[in-house]
DRENDO-1510 file (C-alpha; in Angstrom, 1 decimal, always signed):
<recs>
REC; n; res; u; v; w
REC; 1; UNK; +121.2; -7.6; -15.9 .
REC; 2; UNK; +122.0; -4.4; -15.4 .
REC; 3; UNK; +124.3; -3.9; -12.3 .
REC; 4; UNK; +124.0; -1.4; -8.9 .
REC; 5; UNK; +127.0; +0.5; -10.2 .
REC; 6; UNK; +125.8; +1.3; -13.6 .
REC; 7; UNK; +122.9; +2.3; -12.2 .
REC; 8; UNK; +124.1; +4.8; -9.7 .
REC; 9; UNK; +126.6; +6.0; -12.2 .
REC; 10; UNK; +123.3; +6.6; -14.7 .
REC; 11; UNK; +121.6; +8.0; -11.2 .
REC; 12; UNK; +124.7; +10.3; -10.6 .
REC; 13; UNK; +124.7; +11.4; -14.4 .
REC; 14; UNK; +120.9; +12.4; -13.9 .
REC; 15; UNK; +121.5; +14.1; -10.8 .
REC; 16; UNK; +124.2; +16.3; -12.1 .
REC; 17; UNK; +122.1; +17.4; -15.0 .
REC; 18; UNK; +119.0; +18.8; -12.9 .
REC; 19; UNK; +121.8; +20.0; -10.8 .
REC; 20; UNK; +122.9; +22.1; -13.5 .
REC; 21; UNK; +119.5; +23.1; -14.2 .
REC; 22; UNK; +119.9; +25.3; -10.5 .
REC; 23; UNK; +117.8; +22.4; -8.3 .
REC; 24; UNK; +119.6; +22.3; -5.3 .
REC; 25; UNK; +120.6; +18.6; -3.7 .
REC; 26; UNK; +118.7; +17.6; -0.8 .
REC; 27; UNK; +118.6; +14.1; +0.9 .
REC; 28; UNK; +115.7; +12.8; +3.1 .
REC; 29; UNK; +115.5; +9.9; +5.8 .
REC; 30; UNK; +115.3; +6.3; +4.3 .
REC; 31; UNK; +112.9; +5.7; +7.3 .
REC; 32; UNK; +109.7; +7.8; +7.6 .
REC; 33; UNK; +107.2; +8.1; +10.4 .
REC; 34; UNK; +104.3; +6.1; +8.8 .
REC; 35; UNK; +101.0; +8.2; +10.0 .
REC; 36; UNK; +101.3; +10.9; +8.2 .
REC; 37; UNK; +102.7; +9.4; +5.2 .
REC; 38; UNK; +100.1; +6.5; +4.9 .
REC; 39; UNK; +97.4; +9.2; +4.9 .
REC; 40; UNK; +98.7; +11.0; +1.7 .
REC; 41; UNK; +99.6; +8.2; -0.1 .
REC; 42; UNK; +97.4; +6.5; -2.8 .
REC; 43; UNK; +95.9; +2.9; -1.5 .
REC; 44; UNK; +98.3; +1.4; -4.4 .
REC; 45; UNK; +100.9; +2.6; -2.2 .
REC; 46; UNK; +99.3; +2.4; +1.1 .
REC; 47; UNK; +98.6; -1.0; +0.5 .
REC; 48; UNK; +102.6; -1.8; -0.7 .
REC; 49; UNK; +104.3; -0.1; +1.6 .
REC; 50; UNK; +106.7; -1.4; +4.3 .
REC; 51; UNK; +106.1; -0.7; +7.5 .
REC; 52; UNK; +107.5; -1.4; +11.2 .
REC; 53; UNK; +107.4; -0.2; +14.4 .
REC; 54; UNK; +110.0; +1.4; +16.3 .
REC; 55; UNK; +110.2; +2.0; +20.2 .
REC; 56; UNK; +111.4; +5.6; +20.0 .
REC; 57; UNK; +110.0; +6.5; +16.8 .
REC; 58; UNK; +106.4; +4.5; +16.5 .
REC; 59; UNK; +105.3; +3.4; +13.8 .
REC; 60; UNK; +107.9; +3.8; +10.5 .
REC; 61; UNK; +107.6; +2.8; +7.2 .
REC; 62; UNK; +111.1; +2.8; +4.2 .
REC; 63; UNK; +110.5; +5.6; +2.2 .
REC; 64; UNK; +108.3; +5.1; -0.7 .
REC; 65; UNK; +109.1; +8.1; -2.5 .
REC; 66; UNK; +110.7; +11.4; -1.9 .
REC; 67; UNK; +107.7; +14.1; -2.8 .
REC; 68; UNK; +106.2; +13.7; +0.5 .
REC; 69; UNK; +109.4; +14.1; +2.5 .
REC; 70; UNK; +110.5; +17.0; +0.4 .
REC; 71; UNK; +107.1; +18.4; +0.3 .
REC; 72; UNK; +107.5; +18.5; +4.4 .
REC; 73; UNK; +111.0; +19.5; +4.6 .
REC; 74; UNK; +110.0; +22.4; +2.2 .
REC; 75; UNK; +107.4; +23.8; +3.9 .
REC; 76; UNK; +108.9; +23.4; +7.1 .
REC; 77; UNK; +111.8; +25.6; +6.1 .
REC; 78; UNK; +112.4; +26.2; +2.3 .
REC; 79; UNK; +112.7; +29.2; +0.6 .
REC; 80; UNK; +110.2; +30.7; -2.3 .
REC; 81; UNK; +111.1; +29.8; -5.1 .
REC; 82; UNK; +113.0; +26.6; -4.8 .
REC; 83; UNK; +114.3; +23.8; -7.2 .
REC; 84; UNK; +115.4; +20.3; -5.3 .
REC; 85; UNK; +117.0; +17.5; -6.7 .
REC; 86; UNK; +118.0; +13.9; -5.2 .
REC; 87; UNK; +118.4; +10.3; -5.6 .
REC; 88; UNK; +118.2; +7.2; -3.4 .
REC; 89; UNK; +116.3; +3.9; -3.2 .
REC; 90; UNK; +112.2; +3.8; -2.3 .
REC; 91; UNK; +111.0; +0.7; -1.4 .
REC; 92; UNK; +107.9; -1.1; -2.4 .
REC; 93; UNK; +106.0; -4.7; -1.9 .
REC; 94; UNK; +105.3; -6.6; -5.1 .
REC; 95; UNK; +102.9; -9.2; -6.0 .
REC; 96; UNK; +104.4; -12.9; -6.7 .
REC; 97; UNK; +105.0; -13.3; -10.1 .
REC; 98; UNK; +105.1; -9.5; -11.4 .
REC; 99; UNK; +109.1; -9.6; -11.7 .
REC; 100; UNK; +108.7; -6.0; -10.4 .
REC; 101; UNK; +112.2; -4.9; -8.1 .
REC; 102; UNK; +111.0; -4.4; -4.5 .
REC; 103; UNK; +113.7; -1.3; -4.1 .
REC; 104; UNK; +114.7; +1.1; -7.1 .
REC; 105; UNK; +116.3; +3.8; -7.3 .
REC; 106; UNK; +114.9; +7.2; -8.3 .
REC; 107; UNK; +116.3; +10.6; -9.6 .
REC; 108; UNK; +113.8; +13.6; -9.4 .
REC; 109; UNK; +113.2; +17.3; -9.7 .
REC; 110; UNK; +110.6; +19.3; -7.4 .
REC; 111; UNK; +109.5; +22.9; -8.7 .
REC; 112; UNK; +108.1; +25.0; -5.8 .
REC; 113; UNK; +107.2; +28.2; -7.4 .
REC; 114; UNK; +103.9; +30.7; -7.3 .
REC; 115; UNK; +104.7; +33.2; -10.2 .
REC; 116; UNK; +104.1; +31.2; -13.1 .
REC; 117; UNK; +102.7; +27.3; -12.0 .
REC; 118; UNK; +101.9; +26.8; -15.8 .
REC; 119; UNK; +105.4; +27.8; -16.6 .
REC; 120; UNK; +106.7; +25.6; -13.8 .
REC; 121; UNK; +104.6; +23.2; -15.7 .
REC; 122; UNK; +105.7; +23.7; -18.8 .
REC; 123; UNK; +109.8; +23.6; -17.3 .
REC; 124; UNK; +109.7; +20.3; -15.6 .
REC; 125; UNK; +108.5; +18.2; -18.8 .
REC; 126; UNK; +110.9; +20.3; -21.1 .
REC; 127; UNK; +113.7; +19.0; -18.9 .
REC; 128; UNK; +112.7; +15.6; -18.8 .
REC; 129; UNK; +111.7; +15.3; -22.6 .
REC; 130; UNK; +115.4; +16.8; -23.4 .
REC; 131; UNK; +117.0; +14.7; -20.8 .
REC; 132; UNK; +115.1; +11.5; -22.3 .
REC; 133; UNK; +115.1; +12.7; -25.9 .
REC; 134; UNK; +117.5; +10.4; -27.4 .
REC; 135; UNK; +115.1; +7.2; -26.3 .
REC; 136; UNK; +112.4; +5.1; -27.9 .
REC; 137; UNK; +110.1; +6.3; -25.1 .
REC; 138; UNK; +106.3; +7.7; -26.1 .
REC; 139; UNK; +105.6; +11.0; -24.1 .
REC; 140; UNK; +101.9; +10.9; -22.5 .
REC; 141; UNK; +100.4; +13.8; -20.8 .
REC; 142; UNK; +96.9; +14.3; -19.0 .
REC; 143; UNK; +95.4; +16.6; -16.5 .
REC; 144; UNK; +93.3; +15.6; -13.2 .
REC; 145; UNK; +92.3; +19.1; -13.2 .
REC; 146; UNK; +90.6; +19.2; -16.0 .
REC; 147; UNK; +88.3; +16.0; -14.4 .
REC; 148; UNK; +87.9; +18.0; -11.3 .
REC; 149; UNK; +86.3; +20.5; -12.7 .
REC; 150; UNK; +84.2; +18.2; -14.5 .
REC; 151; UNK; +83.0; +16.6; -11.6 .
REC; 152; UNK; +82.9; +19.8; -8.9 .
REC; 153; UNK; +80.1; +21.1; -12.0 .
REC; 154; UNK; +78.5; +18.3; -12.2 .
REC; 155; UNK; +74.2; +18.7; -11.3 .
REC; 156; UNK; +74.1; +16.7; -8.5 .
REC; 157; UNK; +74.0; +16.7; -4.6 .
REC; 158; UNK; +77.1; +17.8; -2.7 .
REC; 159; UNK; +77.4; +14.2; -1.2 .
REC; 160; UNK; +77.6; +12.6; -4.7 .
REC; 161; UNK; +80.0; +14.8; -5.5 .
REC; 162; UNK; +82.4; +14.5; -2.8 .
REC; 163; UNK; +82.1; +10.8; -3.3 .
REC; 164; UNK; +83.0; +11.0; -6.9 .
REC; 165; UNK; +86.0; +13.0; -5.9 .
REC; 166; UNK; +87.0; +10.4; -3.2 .
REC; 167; UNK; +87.0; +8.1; -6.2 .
REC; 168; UNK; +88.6; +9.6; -8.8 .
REC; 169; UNK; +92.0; +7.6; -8.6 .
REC; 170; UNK; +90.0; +5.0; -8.8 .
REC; 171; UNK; +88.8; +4.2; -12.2 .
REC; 172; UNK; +86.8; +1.0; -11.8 .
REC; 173; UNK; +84.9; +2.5; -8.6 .
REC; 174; UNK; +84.6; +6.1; -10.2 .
REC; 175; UNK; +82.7; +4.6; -13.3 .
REC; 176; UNK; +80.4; +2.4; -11.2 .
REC; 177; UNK; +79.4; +5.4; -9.2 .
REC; 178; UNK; +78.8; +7.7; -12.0 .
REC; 179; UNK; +76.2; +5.0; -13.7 .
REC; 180; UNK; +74.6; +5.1; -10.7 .
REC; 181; UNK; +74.5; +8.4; -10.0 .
REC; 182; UNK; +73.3; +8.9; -13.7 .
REC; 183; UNK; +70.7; +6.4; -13.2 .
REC; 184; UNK; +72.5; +3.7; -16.3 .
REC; 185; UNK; +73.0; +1.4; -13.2 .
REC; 186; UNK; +70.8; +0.1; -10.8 .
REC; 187; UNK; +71.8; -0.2; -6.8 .
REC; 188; UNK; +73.5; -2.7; -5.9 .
REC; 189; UNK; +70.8; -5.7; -4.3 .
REC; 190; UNK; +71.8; -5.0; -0.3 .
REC; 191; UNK; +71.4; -1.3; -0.9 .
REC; 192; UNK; +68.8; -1.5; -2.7 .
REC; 193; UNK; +67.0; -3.4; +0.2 .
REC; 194; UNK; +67.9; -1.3; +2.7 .
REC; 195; UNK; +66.6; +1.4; +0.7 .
REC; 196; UNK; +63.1; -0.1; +0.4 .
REC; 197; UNK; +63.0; -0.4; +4.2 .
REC; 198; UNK; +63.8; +3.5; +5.2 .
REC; 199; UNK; +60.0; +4.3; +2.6 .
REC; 200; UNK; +58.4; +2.3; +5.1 .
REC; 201; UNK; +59.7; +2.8; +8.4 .
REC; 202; UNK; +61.5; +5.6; +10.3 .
REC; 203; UNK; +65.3; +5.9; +11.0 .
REC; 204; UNK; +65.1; +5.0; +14.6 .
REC; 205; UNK; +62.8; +1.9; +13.8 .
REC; 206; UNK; +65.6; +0.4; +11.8 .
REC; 207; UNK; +68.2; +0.9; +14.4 .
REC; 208; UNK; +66.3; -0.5; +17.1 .
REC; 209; UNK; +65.1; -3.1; +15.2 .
REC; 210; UNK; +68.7; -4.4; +13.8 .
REC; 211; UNK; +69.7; -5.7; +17.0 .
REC; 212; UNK; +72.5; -4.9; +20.0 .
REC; 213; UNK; +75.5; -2.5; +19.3 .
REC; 214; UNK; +78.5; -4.3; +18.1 .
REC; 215; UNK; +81.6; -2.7; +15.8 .
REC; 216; UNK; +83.1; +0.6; +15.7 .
REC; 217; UNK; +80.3; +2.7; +14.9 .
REC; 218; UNK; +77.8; +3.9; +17.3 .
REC; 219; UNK; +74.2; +4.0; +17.0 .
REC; 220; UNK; +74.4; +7.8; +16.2 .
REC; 221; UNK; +76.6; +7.2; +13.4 .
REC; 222; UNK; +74.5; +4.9; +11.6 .
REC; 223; UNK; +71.1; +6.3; +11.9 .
REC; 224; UNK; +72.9; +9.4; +10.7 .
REC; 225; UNK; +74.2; +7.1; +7.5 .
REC; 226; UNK; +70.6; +5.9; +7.3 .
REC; 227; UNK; +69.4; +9.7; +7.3 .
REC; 228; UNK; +71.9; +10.5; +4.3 .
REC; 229; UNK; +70.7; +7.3; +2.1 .
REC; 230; UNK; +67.1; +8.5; +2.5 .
REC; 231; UNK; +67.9; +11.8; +1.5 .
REC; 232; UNK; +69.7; +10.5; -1.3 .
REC; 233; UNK; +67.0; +9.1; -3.1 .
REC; 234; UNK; +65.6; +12.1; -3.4 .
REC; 235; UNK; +68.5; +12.9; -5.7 .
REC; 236; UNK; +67.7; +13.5; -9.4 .
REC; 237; UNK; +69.8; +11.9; -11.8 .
REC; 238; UNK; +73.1; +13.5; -13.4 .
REC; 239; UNK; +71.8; +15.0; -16.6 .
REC; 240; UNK; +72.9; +12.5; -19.4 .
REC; 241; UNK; +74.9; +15.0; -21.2 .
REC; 242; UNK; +77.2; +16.1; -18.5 .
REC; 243; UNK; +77.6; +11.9; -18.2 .
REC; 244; UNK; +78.6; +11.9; -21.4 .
REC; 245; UNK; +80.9; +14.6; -21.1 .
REC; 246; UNK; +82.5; +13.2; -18.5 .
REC; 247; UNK; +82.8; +9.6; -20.8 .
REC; 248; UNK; +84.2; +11.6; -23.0 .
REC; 249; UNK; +86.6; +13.5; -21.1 .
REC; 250; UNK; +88.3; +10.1; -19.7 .
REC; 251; UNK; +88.0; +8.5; -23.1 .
REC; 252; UNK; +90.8; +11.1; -24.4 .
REC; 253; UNK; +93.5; +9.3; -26.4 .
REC; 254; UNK; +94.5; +12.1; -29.3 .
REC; 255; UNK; +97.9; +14.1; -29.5 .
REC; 256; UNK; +98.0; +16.9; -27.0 .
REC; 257; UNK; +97.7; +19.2; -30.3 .
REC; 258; UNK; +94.8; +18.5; -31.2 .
REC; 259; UNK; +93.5; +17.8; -27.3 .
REC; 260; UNK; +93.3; +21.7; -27.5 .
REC; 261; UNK; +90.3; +21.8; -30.0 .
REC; 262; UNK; +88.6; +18.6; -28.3 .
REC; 263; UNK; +88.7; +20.2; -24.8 .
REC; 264; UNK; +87.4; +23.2; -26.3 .
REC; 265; UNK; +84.4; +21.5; -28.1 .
REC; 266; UNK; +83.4; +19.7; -25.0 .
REC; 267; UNK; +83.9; +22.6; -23.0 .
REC; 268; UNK; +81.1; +24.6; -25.3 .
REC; 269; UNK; +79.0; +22.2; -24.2 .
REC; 270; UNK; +80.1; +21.3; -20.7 .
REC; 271; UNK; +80.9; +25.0; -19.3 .
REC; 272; UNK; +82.0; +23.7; -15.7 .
REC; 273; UNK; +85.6; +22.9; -17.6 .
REC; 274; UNK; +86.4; +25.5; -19.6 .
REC; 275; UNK; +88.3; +27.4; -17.1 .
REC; 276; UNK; +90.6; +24.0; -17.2 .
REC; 277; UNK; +90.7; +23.6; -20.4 .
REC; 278; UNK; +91.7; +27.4; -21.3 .
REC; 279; UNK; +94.7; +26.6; -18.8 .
REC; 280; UNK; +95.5; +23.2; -20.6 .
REC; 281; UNK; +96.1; +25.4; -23.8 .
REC; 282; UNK; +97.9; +27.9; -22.1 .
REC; 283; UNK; +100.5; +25.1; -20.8 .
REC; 284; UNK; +100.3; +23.4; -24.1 .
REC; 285; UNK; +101.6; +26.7; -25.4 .
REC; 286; UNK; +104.1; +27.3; -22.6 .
REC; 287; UNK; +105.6; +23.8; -23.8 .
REC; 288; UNK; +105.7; +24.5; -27.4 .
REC; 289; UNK; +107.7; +28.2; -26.4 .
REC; 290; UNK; +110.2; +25.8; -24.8 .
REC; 291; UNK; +110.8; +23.6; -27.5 .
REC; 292; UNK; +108.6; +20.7; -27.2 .
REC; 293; UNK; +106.6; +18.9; -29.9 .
REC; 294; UNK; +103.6; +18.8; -29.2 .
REC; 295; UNK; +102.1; +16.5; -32.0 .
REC; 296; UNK; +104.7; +13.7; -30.7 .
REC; 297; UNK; +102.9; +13.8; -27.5 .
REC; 298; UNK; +99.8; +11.7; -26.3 .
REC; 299; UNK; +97.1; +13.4; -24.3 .
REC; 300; UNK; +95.1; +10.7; -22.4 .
REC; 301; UNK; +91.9; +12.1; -20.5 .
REC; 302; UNK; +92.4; +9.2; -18.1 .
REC; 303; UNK; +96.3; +9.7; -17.7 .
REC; 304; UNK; +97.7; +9.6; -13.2 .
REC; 305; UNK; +94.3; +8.2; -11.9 .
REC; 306; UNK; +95.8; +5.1; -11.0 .
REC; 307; UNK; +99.7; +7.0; -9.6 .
REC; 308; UNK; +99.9; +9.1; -6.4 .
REC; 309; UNK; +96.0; +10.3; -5.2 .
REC; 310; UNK; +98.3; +13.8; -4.3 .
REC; 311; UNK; +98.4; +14.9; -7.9 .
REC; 312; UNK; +95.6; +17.5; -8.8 .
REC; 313; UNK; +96.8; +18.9; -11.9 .
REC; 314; UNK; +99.3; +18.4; -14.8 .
REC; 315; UNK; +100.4; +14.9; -14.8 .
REC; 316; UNK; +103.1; +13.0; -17.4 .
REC; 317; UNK; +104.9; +9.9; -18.0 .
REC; 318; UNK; +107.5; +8.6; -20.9 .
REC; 319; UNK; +106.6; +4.8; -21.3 .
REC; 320; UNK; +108.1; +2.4; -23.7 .
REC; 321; UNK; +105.1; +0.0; -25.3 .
REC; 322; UNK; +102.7; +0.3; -22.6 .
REC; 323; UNK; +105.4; -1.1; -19.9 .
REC; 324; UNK; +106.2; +0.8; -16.6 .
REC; 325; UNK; +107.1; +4.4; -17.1 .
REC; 326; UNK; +110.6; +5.3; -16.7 .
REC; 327; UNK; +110.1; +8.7; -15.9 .
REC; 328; UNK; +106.5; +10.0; -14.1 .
REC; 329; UNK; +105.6; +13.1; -12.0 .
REC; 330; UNK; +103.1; +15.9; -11.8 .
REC; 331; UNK; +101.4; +18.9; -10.1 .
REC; 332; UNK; +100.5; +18.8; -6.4 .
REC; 333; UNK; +99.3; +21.7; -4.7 .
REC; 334; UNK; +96.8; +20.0; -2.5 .
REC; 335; UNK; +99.4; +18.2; -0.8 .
REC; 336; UNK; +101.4; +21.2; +0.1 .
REC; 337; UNK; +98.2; +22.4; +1.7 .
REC; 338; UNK; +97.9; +19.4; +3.9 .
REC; 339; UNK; +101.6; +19.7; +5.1 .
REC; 340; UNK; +101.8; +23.4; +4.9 .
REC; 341; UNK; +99.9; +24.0; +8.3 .
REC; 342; UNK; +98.1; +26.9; +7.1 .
REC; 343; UNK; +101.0; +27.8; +4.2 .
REC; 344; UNK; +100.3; +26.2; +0.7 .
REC; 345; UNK; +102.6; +27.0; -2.4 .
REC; 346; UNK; +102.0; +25.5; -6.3 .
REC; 347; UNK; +104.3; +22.6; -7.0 .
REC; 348; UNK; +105.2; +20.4; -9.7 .
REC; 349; UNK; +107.9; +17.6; -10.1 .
REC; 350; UNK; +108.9; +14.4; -11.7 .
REC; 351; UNK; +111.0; +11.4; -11.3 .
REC; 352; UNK; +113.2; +8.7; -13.5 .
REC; 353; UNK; +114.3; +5.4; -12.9 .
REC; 354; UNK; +117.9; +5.0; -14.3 .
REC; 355; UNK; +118.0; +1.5; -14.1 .
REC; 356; UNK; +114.5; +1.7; -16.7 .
REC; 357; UNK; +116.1; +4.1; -18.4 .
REC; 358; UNK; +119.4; +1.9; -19.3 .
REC; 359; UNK; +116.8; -1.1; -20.2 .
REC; 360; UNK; +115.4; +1.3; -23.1 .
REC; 361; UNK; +118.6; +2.7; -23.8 .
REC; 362; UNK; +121.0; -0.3; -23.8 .
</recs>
């Protein structure tokens, strides 16, 4: 086993070389004040996180990550353009059984920079592939952009599509609404049911027919739920091609070389991504100018939908056969529009795991 001092020597070694890259060092609070945080989290994390309550502070959880905390700190008081860098322990419930460590250590490097996102892009993997270069670890790179558009031009009502876009980090819940939206899936029974009902009677017959107010909601908020599912059947199906677009969008498993000409081909015939896709070669581009392969690294459509729900963009990982990356990050924009309080500034960053990393490299 590999012990706390060889991994904060490997952390410090890390450290020093995004150091040297002009990030500047920044340390965040090992406790965090949990309502924000829990809000921009994925429900992965949400659901593993640690949290207590404090009688000064309410409600606290130990620090899951740093890009939230730096994202804040940043935008509170941080400079354009800025490089951080930092390391410390997150902390993180596991199932029984999964042999996963509870608290880790992480290394990373945050990119805040407007001139040239694609560039910043383009910098953060470069680093990380040349830090990691003398490993056995398989680069993989996708873009949640690229299904954004995809979904935000898909021919469909604005509900269906915000509901799609709630879902994409969720894969299993993302493809069961998409048959169903396409029509390859019927409702489900209770749905289906209730459906039925709202043809024969009106909205207000339901409600006073379901019985006395109980729960959270109020009787205004359901009939107005009711009210949406009526005009919901109304809906006509997705096309099928833009479905099987989309299929094939997320069924992406090629090198990111030749993911230029496949995006390209399915943008000729889905137009709502070619603006994506153009930027997707332009990065692919950037990356080869800076010295990376590009035919030694996998492009998978589906790639960050199950990571972070704050990453919109350019997302990456280096792996070693399929197990838990040592080394993840990507592009998060939207989040610095949440904590930016009116400000909002393109940003992209990464992380490593050095005690992963001396696993692979030991």
């Amino acid at each position: 086993m590999t012990s706390k001092a060889d991994i904060k020597a490997e952390a410090a070694r890390l450290l020093a070389t995004f150091q040297s890259n002009g990030a500047q060092l920044v340390e965040t609070d090992l406790l965090q004040p949990s309502e924000v945080m829990l809000d921009l989290y994925g429900e992965d994390i949400r659901a593993r996180a640690y949290v207590t309550s404090d009688p000064v502070r309410g409600e606290q959880m130990l620090r899951p990550d740093f890009t939230v905390p730096i994202v804040q700190a940043h935008m509170t008081e941080g400079a354009e353009p800025a490089r951080y860098t930092y390391m410390g322990e997150v902390f993180r419930k596991q199932d029984a059984g999964t042999g996963r460590a509870s608290e880790y250590m992480q290394v990373g490097y945050e990119v805040f920079d407007r001139t040239d996102p694609i560039g910043a892009d383009a910098e953060v993997f470069a680093l990380f592939s040349e830090v990691l270069q003398d490993t056995p670890l398989q680069a993989s790179i996708g873009d949640i952009g690229v299904l954004i558009a995809a979904v935000q031009g898909l021919t469909t009502s604005d509900r269906r599509r915000a509901a799609l876009m709630r879902h994409i980090w969720r894969p299993t819940r993302f493809r069961a609404l998409l048959d169903r939206f396409s029509g390859r899936a019927d409702i489900p029974t209770g749905r289906a049911e209730l459906i039925s009902a709202l043809e024969g009677l009106d909205v207000e017959q339901i409600v006073q027919g379901a019985g006395p107010e109980i729960g959270l909601r109020s009787v205004g908020d359901v009939a107005e739920r009711l009210s949406a599912l009526r005009k919901d059947m109304s809906v006509p199906p997705i096309p099928e091609d833009e479905i099987e677009a989309v299929s094939a969008l997320l069924a992406m498993s090629i090198s990111a070389d030749q993911a230029v000409g496949q995006l390209a081909d399915i943008a000729n015939q889905f137009p709502a991504i070619k603006t994506a896709a153009q930027r997707f070669a332009k990065r692919l581009n950037a990356l080869k100018a800076r010295g990376v392969d590009a035919t030694g690294v996998l492009y998978e459509g589906s790639y960050g939908r199950t990571s972070m729900e704050y990453y919109d963009g350019f997302v990456f990982g280096f792996a070693a056969n399929g197990q838990t990356p040592v080394a993840s990050g990507g592009r998060y924009d939207a989040l610095t529009r949440v904590l930016g309080q009116g400000r909002n500034i393109p940003a992209v960053g990464g992380v490593i795991r050095p005690e992963l990393l001396l696993e692979v490299t030991s």
